[in-house]
C-alpha positions in Angstrom: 0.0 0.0 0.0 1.2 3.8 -1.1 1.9 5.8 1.9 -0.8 8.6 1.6 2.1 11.3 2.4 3.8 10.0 -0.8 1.0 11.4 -2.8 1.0 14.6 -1.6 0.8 17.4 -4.7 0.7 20.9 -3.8 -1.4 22.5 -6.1 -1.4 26.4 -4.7 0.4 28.8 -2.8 -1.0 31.8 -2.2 1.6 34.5 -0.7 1.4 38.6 0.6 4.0 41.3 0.0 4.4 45.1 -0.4 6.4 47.4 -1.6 5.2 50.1 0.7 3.5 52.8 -1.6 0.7 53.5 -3.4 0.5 52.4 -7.2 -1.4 53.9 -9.9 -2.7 51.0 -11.6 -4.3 52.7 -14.5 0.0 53.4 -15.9 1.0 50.1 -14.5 -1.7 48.7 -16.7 -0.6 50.9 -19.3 3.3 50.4 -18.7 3.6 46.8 -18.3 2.8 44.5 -20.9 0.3 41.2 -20.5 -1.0 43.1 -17.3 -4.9 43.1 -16.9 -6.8 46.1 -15.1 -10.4 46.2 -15.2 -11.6 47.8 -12.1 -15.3 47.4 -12.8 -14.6 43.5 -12.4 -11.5 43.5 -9.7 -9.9 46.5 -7.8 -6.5 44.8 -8.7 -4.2 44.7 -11.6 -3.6 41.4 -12.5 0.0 40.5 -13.9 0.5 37.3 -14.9 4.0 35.3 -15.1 4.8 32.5 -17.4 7.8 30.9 -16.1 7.0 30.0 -12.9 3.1 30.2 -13.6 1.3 32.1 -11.1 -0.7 35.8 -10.8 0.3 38.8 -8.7 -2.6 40.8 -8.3 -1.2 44.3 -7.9 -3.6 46.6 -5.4 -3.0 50.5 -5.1 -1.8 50.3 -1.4 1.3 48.3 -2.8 0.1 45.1 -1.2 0.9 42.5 -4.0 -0.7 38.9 -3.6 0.7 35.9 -5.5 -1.5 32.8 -5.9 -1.5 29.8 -8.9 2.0 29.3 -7.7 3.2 25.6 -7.2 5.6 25.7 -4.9 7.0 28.7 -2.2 10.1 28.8 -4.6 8.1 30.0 -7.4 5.6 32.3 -5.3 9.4 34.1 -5.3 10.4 34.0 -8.3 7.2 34.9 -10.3 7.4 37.4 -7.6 11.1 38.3 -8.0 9.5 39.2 -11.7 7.1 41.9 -10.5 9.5 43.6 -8.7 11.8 43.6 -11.4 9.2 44.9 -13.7 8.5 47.7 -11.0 11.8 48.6 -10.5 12.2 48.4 -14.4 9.3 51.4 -14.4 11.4 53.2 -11.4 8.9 52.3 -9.0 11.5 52.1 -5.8 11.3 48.5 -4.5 13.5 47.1 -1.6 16.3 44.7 -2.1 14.2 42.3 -0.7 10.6 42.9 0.3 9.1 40.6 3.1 6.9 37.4 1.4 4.6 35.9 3.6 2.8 32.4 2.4 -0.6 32.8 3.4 -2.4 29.2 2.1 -1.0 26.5 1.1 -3.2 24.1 -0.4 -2.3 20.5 -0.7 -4.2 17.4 -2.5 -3.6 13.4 -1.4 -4.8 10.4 -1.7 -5.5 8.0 1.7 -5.8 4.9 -1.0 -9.0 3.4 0.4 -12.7 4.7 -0.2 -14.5 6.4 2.9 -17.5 5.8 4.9 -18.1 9.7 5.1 -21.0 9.4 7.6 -19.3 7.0 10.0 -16.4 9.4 9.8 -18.5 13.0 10.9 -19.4 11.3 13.8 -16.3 9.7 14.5 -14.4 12.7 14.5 -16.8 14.9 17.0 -19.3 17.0 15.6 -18.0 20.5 17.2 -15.0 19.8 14.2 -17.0 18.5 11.3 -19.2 19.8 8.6 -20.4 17.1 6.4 -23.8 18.2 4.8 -24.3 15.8 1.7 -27.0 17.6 0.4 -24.8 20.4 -0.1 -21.3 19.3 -0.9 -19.9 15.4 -1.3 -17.1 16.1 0.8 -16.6 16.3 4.6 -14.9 19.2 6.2 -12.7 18.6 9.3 -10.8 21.2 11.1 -7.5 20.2 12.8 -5.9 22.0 15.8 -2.4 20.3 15.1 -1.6 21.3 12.4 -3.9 24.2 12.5 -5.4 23.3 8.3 -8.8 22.3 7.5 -9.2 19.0 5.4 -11.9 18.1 2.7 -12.4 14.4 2.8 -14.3 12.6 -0.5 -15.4 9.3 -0.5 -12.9 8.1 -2.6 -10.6 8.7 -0.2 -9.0 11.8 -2.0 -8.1 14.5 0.4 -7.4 18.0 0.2 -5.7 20.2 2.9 -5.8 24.0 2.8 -4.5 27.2 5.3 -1.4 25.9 5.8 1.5 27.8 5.7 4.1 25.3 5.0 4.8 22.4 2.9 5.2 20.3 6.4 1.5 21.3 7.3 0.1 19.1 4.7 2.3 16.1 5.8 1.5 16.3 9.2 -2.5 16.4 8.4 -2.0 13.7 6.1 -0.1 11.6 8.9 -2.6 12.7 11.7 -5.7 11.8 9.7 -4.5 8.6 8.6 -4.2 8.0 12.1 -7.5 9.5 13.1 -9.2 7.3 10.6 -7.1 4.3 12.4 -8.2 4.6 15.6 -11.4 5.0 14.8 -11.3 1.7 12.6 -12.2 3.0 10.0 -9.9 2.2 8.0 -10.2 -0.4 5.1 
């Protein structure tokens, strides 16, 4: 049997920065090439980066939010690109302007098919949202680490607010084990 950690996959990273000032997004628009500012839809400009893939959505305060990334490595570089770009228009950035990863979401796979029902109860109700009717998946919240899992039947997983690549493995490993002692496990 696959150890369910093995399959982890990050599939977003979603990351803060700033450069401290305020932007005029209607010349940045203008100025930087590929960028997309509608503010009718979005109060951000939207820059996207190829190489890594991700979005910085550029707001006027200078707060810049990365997301689409796959990795922390390339929230920085696809972010190392923006600044460049600003720096490139003579928009003063700093050398090296504070990223913080704000969600990191995770998918994985436990390997066996889950009795979702057996599960919400299992796991204490006060932690749990598992409404069917609604949405197929169940919805636990876990203190240690501090992420919230969806759970499908199939046994897929996903794990999101955590703020490092260790917070998904350490979900993974406690909700194996959750499932376990509650013998629930196939």
């Amino acid at each position: 049997m696959v150890d369910p950690t093995e399959t982890i996959e990050i599939q977003n990273v979603v990351a803060s920065t700033g450069i401290g000032q305020e932007l005029d997004l209607e010349a940045l628009a203008t100025d930087i090439p590929g960028a997309d500012f509608n503010p009718d839809n979005f109060p951000g400009l939207v820059y996207r980066t190829q190489d890594p893939k991700a979005a910085a959505l550029i707001f006027r305060s200078g707060k810049i939010v990365c997301t689409g990334a796959a990795s922390t490595d390339e929230v920085h570089g696809a972010l190392d690109i923006v600044f460049e770009k600003l720096r490139g228009l003579g928009i003063p950035v700093g050398d090296d302007p504070e990223i913080t990863v704000q969600n990191i979401v995770s998918s994985a796979d436990l390997g066996d098919s889950l009795n979702l029902n057996a599960l919400a109860i299992g796991l204490g109700l006060e932690d749990v949202e598992y409404e069917p009717e609604q949405f197929p998946g169940l919805v636990y919240r876990m203190d240690d680490p501090e992420v919230v899992i969806l759970l499908f039947g199939s046994g897929k997983i996903v794990i999101t607010g955590g703020k490092k690549p260790e917070d998904a493995t350490a979900g993974v490993e406690n909700m194996t084990e959750r499932i376990a002692e509650l013998g629930l496990s196939g």
